[in-house]
BADRENKE-327548 format. One record per residue (C-alpha): x, y, z; residue in three letters. Coordinates in Angstrom, 1 decimal, padded with zeros to 4 digits. Layout:
BEGIN
+--------+--------+--------+------+
|      u |      v |      w | resn |
+--------+--------+--------+------+
|      X |      Y |      Z |  ALA |
...
+--------+--------+--------+------+
END
This chain:
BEGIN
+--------+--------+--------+------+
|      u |      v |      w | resn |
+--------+--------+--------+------+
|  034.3 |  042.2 |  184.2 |  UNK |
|  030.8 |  040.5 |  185.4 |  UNK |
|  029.3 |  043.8 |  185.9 |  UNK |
|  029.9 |  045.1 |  182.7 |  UNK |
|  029.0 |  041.8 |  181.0 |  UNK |
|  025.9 |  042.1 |  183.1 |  UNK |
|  025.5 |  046.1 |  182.0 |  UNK |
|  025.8 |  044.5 |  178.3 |  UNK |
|  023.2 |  042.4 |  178.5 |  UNK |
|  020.4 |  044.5 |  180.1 |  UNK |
|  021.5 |  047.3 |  177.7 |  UNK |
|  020.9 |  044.8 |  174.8 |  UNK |
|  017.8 |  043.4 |  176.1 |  UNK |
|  016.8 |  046.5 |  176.6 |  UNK |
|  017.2 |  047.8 |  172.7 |  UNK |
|  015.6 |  044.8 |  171.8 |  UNK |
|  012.3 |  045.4 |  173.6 |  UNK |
|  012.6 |  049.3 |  172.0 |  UNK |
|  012.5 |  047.4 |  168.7 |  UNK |
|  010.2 |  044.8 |  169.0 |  UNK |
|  007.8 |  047.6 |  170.9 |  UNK |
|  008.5 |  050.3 |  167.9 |  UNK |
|  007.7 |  046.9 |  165.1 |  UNK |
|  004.7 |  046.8 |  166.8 |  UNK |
|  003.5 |  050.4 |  166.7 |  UNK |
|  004.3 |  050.5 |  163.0 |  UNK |
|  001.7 |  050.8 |  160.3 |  UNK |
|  002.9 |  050.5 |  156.6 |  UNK |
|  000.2 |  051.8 |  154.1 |  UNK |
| -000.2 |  051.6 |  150.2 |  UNK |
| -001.9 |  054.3 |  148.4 |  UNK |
| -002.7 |  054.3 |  144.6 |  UNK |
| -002.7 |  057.3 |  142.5 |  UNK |
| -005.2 |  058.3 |  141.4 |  UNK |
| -007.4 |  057.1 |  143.7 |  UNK |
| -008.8 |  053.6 |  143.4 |  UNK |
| -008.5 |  050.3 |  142.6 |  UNK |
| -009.3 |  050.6 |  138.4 |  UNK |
| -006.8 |  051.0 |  136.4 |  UNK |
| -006.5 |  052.1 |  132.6 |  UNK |
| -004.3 |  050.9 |  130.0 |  UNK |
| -001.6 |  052.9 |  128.8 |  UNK |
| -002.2 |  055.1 |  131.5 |  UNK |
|  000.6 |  056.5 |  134.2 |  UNK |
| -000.1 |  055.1 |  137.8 |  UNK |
|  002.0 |  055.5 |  141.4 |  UNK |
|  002.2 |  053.6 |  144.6 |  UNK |
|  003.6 |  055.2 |  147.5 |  UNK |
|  004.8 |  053.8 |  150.7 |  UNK |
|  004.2 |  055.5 |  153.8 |  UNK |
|  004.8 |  054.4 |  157.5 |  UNK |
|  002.7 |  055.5 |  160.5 |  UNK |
|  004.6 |  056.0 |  163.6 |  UNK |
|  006.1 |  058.9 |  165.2 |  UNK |
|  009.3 |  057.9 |  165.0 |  UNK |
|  011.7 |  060.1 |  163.3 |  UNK |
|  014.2 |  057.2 |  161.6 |  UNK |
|  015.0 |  057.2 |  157.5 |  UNK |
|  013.0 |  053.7 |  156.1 |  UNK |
|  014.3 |  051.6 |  153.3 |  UNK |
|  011.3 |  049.9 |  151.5 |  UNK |
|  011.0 |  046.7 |  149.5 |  UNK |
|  008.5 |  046.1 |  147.0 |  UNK |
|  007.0 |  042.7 |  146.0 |  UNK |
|  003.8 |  041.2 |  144.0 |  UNK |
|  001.9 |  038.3 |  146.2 |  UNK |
|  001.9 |  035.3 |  144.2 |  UNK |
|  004.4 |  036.8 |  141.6 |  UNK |
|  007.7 |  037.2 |  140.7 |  UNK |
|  008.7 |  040.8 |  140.0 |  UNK |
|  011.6 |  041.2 |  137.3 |  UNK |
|  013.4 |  044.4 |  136.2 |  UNK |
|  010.5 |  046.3 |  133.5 |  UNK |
|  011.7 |  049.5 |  132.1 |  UNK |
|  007.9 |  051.0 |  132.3 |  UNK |
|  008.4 |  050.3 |  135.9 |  UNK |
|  010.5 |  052.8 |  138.3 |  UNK |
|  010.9 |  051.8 |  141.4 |  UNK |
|  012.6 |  054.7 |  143.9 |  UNK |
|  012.3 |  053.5 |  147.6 |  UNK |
|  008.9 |  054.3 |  148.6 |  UNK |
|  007.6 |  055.3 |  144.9 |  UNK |
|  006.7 |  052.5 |  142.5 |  UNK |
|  005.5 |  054.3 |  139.1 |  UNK |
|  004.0 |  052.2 |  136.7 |  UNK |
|  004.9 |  054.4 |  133.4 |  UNK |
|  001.9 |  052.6 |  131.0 |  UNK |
| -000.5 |  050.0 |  132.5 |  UNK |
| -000.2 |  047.2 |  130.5 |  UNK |
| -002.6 |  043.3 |  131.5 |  UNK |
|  000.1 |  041.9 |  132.8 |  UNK |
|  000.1 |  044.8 |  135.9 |  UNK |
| -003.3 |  043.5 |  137.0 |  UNK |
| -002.4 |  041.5 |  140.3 |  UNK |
| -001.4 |  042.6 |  144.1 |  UNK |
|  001.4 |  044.9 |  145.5 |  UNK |
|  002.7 |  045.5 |  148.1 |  UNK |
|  005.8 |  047.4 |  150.4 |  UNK |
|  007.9 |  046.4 |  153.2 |  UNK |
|  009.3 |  049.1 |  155.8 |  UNK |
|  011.8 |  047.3 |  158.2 |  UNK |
|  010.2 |  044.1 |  159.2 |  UNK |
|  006.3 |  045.7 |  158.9 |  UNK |
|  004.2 |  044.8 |  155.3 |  UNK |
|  001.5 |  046.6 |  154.3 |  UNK |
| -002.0 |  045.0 |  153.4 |  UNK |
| -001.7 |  044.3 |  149.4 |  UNK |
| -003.8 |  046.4 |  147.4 |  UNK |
| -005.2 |  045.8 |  144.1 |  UNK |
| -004.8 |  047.0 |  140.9 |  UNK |
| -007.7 |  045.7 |  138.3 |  UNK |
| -006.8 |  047.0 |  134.4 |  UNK |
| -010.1 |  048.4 |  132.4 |  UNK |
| -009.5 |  048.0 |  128.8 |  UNK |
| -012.3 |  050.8 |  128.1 |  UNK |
| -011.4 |  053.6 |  126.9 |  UNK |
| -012.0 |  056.4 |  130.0 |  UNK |
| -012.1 |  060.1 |  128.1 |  UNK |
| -009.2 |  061.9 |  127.8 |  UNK |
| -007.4 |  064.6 |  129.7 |  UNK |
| -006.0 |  067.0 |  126.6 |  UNK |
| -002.1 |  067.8 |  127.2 |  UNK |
| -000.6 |  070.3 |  125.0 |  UNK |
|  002.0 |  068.8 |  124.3 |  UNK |
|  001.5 |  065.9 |  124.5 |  UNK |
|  005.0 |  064.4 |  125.8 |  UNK |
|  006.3 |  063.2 |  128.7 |  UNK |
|  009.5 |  065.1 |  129.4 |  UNK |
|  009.2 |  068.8 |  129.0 |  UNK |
|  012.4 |  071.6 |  129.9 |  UNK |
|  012.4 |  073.6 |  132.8 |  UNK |
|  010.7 |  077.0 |  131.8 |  UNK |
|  008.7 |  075.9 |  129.3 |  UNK |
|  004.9 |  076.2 |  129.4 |  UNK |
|  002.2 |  072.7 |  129.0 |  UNK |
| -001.3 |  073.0 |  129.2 |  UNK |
| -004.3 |  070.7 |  130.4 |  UNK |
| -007.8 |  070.5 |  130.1 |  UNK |
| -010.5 |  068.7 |  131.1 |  UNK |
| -012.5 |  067.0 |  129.1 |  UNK |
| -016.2 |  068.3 |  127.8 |  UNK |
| -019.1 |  066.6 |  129.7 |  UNK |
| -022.1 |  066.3 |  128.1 |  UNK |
| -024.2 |  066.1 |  131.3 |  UNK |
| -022.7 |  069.3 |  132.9 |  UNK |
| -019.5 |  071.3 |  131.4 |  UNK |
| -018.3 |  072.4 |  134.5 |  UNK |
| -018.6 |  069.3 |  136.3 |  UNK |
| -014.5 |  068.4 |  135.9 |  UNK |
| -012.1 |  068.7 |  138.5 |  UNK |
| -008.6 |  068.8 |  137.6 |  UNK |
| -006.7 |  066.9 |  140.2 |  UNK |
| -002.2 |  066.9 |  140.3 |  UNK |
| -000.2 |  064.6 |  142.7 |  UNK |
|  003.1 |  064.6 |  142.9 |  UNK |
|  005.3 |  062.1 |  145.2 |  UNK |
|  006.6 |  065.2 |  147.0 |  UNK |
|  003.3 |  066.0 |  148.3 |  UNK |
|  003.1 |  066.0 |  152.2 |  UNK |
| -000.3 |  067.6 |  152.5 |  UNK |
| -003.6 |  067.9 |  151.1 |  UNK |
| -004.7 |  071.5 |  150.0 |  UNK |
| -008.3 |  072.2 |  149.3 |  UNK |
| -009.4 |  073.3 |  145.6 |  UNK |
| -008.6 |  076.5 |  143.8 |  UNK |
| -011.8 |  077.8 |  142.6 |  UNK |
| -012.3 |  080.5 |  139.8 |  UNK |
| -009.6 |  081.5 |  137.5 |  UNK |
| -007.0 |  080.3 |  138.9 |  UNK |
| -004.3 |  077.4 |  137.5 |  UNK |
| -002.2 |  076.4 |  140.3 |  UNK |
| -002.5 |  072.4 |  141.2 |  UNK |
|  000.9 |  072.7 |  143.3 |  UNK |
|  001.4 |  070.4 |  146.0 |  UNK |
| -001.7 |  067.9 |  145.3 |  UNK |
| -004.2 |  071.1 |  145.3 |  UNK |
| -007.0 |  071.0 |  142.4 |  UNK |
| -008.4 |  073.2 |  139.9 |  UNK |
| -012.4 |  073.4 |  139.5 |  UNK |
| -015.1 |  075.0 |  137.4 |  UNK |
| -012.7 |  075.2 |  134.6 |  UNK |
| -014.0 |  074.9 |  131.2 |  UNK |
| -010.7 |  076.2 |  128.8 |  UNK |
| -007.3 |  075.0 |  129.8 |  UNK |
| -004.9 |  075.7 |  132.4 |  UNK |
| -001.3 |  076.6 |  131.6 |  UNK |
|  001.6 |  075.7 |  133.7 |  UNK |
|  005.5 |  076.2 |  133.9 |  UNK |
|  007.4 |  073.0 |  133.8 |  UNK |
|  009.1 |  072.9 |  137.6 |  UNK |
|  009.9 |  070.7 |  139.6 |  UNK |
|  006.4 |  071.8 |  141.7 |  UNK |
|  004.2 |  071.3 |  138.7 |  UNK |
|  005.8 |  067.7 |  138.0 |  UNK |
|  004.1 |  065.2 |  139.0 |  UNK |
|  000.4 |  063.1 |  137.5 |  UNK |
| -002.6 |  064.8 |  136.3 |  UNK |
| -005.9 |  063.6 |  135.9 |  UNK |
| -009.7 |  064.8 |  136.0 |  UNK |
| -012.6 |  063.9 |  138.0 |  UNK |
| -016.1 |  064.5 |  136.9 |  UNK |
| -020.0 |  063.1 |  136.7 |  UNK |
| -018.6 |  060.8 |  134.1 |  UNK |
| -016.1 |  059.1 |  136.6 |  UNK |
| -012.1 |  060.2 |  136.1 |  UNK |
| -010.5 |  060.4 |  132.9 |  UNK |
| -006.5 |  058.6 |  131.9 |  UNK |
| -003.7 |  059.9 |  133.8 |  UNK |
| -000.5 |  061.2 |  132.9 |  UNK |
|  002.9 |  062.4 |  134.1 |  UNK |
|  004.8 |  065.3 |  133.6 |  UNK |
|  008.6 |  065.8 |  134.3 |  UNK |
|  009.9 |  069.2 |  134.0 |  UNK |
|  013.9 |  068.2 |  133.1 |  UNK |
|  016.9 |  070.3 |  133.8 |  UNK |
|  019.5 |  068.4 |  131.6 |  UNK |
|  020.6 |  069.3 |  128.3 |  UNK |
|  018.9 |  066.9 |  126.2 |  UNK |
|  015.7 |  065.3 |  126.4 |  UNK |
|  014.0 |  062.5 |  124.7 |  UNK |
|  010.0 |  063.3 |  124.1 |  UNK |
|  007.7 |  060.7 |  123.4 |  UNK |
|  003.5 |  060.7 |  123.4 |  UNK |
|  002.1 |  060.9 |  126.7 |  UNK |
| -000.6 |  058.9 |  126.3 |  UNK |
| -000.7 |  055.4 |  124.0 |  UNK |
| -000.8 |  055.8 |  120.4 |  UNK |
| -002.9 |  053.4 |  118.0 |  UNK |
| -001.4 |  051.4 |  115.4 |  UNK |
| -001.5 |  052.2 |  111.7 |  UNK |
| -000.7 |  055.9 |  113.0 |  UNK |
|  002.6 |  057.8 |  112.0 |  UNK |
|  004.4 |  058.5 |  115.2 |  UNK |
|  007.4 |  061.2 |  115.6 |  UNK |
|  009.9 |  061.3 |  118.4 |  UNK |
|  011.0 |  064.4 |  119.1 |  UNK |
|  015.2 |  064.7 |  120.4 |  UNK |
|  015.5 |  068.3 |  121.5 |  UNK |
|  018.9 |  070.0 |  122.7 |  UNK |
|  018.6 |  073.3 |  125.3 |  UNK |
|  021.3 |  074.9 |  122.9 |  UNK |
|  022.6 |  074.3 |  119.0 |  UNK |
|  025.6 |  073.5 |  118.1 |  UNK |
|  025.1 |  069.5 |  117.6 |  UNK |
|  026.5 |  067.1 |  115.8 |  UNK |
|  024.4 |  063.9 |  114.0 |  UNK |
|  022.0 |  062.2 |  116.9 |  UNK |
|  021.7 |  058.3 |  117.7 |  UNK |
|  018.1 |  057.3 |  118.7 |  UNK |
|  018.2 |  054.0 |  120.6 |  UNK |
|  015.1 |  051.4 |  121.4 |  UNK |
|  015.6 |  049.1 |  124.5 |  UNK |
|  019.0 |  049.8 |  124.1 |  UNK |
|  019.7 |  049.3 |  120.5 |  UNK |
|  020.4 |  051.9 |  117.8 |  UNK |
|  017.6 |  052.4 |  115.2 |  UNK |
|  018.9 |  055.1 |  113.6 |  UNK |
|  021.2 |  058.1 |  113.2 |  UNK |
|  019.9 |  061.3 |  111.7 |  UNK |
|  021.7 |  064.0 |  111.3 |  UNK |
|  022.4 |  067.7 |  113.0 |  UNK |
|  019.4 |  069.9 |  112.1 |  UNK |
|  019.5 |  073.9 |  112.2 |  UNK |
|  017.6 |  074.3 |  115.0 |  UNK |
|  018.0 |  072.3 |  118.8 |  UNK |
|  015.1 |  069.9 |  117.9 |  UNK |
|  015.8 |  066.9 |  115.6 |  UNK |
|  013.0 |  063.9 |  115.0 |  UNK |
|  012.4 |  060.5 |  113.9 |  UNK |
|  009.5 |  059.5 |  112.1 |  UNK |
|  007.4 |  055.6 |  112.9 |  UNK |
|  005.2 |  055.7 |  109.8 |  UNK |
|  002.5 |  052.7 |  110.0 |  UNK |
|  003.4 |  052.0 |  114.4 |  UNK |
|  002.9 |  048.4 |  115.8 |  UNK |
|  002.9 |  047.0 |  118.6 |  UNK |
|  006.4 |  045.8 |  117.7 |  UNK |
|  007.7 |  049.8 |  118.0 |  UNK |
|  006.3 |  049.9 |  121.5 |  UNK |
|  009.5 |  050.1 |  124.1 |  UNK |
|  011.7 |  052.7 |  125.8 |  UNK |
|  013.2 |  055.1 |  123.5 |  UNK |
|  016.6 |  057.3 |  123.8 |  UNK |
|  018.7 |  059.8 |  122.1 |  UNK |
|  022.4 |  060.6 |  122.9 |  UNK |
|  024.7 |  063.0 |  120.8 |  UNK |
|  027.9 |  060.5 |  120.9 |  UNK |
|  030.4 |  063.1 |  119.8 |  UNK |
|  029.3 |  065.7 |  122.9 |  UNK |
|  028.7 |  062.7 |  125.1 |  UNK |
|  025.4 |  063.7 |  125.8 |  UNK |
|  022.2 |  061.2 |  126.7 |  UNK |
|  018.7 |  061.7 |  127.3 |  UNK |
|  016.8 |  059.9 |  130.0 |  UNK |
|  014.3 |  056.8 |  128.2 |  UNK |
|  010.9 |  057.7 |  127.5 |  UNK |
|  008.6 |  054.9 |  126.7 |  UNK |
|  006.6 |  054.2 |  123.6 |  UNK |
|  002.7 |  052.8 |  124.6 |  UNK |
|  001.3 |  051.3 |  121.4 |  UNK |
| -002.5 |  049.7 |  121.5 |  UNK |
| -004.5 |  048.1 |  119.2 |  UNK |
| -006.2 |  050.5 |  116.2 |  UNK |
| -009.8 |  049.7 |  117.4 |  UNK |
| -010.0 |  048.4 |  121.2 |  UNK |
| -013.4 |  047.1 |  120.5 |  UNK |
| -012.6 |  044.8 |  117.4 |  UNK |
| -012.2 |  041.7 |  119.7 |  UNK |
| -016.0 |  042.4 |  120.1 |  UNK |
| -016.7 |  042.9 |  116.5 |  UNK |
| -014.8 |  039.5 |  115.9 |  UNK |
| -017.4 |  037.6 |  118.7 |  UNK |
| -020.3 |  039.2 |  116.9 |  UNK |
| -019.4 |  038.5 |  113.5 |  UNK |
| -018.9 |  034.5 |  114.8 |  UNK |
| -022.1 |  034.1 |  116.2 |  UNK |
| -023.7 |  035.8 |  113.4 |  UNK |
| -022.3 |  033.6 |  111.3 |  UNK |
| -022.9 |  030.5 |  113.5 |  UNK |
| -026.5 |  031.4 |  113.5 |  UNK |
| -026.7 |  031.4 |  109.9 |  UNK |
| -024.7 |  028.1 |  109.4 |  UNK |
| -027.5 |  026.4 |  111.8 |  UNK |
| -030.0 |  028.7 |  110.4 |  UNK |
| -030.4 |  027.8 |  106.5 |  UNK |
| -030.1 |  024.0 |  107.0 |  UNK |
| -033.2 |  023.8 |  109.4 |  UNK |
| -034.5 |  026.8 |  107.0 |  UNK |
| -034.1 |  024.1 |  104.1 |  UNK |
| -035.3 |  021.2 |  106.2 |  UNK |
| -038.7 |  022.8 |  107.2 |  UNK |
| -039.1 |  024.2 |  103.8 |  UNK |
| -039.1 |  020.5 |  102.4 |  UNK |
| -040.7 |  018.7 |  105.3 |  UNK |
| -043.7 |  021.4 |  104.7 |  UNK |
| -043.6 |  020.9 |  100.8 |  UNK |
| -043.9 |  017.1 |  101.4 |  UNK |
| -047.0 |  017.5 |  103.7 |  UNK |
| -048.5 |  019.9 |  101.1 |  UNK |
| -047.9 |  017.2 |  098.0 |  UNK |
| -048.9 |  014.1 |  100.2 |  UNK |
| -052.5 |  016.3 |  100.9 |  UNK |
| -052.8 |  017.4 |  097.7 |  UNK |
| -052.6 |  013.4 |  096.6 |  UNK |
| -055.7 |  012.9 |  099.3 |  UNK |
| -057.7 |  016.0 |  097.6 |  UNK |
| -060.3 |  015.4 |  094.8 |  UNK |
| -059.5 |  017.3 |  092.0 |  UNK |
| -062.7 |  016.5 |  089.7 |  UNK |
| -065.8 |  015.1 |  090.1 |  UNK |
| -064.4 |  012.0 |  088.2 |  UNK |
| -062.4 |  011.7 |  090.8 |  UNK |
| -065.5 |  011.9 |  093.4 |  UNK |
| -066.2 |  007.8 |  093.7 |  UNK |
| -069.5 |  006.8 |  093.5 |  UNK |
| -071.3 |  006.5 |  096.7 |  UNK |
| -074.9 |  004.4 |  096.0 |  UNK |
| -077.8 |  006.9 |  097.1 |  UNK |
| -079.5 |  004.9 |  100.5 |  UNK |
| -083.0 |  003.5 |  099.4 |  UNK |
| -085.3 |  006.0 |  101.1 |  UNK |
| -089.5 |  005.9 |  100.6 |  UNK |
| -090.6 |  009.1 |  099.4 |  UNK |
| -093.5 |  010.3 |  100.7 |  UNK |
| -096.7 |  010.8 |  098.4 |  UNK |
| -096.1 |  014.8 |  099.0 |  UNK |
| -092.2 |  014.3 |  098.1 |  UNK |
| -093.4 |  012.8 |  094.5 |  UNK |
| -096.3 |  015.4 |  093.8 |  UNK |
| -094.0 |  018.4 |  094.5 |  UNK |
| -091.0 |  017.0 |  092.5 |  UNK |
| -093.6 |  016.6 |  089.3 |  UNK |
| -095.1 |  019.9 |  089.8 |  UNK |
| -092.1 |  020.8 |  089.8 |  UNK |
| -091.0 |  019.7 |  086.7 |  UNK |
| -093.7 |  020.7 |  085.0 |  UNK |
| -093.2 |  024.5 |  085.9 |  UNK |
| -089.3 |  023.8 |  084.6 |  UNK |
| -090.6 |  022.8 |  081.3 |  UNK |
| -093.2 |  025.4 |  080.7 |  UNK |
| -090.7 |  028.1 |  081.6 |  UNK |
| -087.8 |  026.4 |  079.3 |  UNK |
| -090.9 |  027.1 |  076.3 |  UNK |
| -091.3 |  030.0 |  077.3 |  UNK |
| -087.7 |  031.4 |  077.4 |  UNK |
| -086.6 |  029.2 |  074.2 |  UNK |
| -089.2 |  028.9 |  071.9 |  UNK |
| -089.3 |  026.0 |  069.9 |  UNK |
| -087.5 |  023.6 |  072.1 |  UNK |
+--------+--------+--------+------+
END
């Protein structure tokens, strides 16, 4: 019994040592797609969890946000090593990072850019697409150089990078891109062509979204990208056959309305005038079939993202003049009162002229003869001019 409580021990020291040695060869890594630390709002965003060892072993992953709390948000997804962020919001500015057995990675950083980046042009422009049926993106136009975009695709299946498809050719399967492409590329909704999409070009990278190509029976389509409030949004229910009955559209949860069965397998609901107060995760379900779509959020933003400027500029206009007109006013008086008190000093007639006694002087002999020849000459000329004076 000694020896094999002895055998015990060595074996379990010895699986311990395998495990603190293969802890220590671990490397847990975050990646951000797309690339880079600056994100947009409204805009779709992933994190993915990988380890670096050669071990072979299946890794359950934790998520967590340094310094915060992280709750359950419906435009988050969390799915082991995936954590898809459906539309950035301010409040997903901050640190994240993952946890693979007792190894965290380095936090990474996501900073949210309220510009507006340009847009990538889906057609159409929703979320959840059937299997089968055809989307198309394209780049947006540069004004520097046309065919300076690259379209770039990841999808969380990706276990490679490909190197880009030139010419003609559409086919951003399994992370690969498309350049040189000035018109747009059309795709099949599979599970390969799933996945985000974005653009790269002179001008930076454009907003990102992501497609799911879905193989149930009823889908739920919403805008891919955020809509602007004031606009009249529709949300599109669609069925893969007919044959319905009325259709229940929920928001967070709760019924908003219940419209009913339409001839063809597509049935919508209209948002006329959209605040931020519609923005959420939206549903449809056929109760009597027991069918329900998968949620699809809602991203509303403000009508104008630069009128928080407008409002700064407006105030210090206005602050300008408030301060402006008083010392306006206040100069404009101070300089009429400096005029008025010099006019007051200024002669304005020779009665006003006070009389200043001439200083004795002795004129010269010379000084006397020349003032009476003078004289004279005045007089004789006066005769002569006006005769009879």
């Amino acid at each position: 019994m000694n020896i094999i409580h002895i055998f015990l021990q060595l074996g379990l020291a010895a699986f311990v040592l395998q495990v603190d040695s293969l802890q220590g060869l671990l490397k847990t890594v975050v990646s951000v797609w797309p690339p880079g630390s600056k994100v947009y709002l409204g805009e779709s965003v992933l994190l993915k969890c990988t380890v670096e060892s050669n071990s072979t072993a299946e890794w359950s992953f934790e998520w967590d946000k340094p310094k915060t709390v992280l709750t359950l948000n419906p435009r988050h997804l969390v799915s082991n090593d995936s954590y898809f962020i459906t539309a950035v919001t301010r409040e997903d500015a901050g640190s994240y990072r993952c946890k693979a057995g007792q190894t965290s990675s380095q936090p990474v950083e996501l900073n949210v850019s309220e510009l507006t980046p340009p847009s990538l042009i889906l057609t159409p422009s929703m979320r959840y697409i059937f299997s089968g049926e055809r989307f198309s993106m394209q780049c947006p136009s540069s004004q520097m150089n046309t065919k300076g975009w690259k379209l770039r695709h990841y999808s969380p299946d990706c276990t490679r990078r490909r190197k880009a498809v030139q010419g003609d050719q559409c086919s951003p399967l399994e992370c690969a891109a498309v350049t040189n492409r000035t018109d747009a590329c059309v795709f099949n909704a599979t599970i390969e062509n799933s996945g985000l999409y974005w653009c790269e070009g002179p001008e930076g990278r454009s907003n990102s979204v992501r497609i799911l190509a879905s193989y149930d029976n009823i889908i739920m389509k919403t805008p891919a990208v955020p809509v602007f409030e004031g606009d009249n949004v529709i949300l599109y229910c669609q069925y893969k056959t007919t044959g319905y009955n009325d259709t229940t559209f929920f928001k967070n949860g709760a019924v908003v309305s219940v419209m009913p069965s339409s001839p063809n397998n597509e049935i919508n609901m209209t948002i006329e005038n959209v605040t931020k107060k519609d923005e959420g995760s939206y549903k449809c379900a056929s109760l009597a079939l027991k069918m329900e779509s998968t949620e699809s959020w809602l991203s509303v933003r403000p009508k104008s993202d630069t009128r928080g400027y407008w409002k700064w500029i407006i105030l210090s206009v206005g602050l300008v003049f408030l301060f402006l007109i008083p010392l306006s006013v206040w100069l404009f008086y101070r300089h009429r009162y400096q005029m008025l008190g010099t006019w007051k000093r200024w002669p304005f007639s020779k009665e006003d002229v006070p009389a200043v006694p001439v200083p004795a002087t002795k004129q010269d002999v010379t000084e006397v003869q020349w003032d009476l020849s003078w004289m004279e000459m005045s007089n004789l000329l006066d005769k002569q001019i006006y005769p009879g004076t």
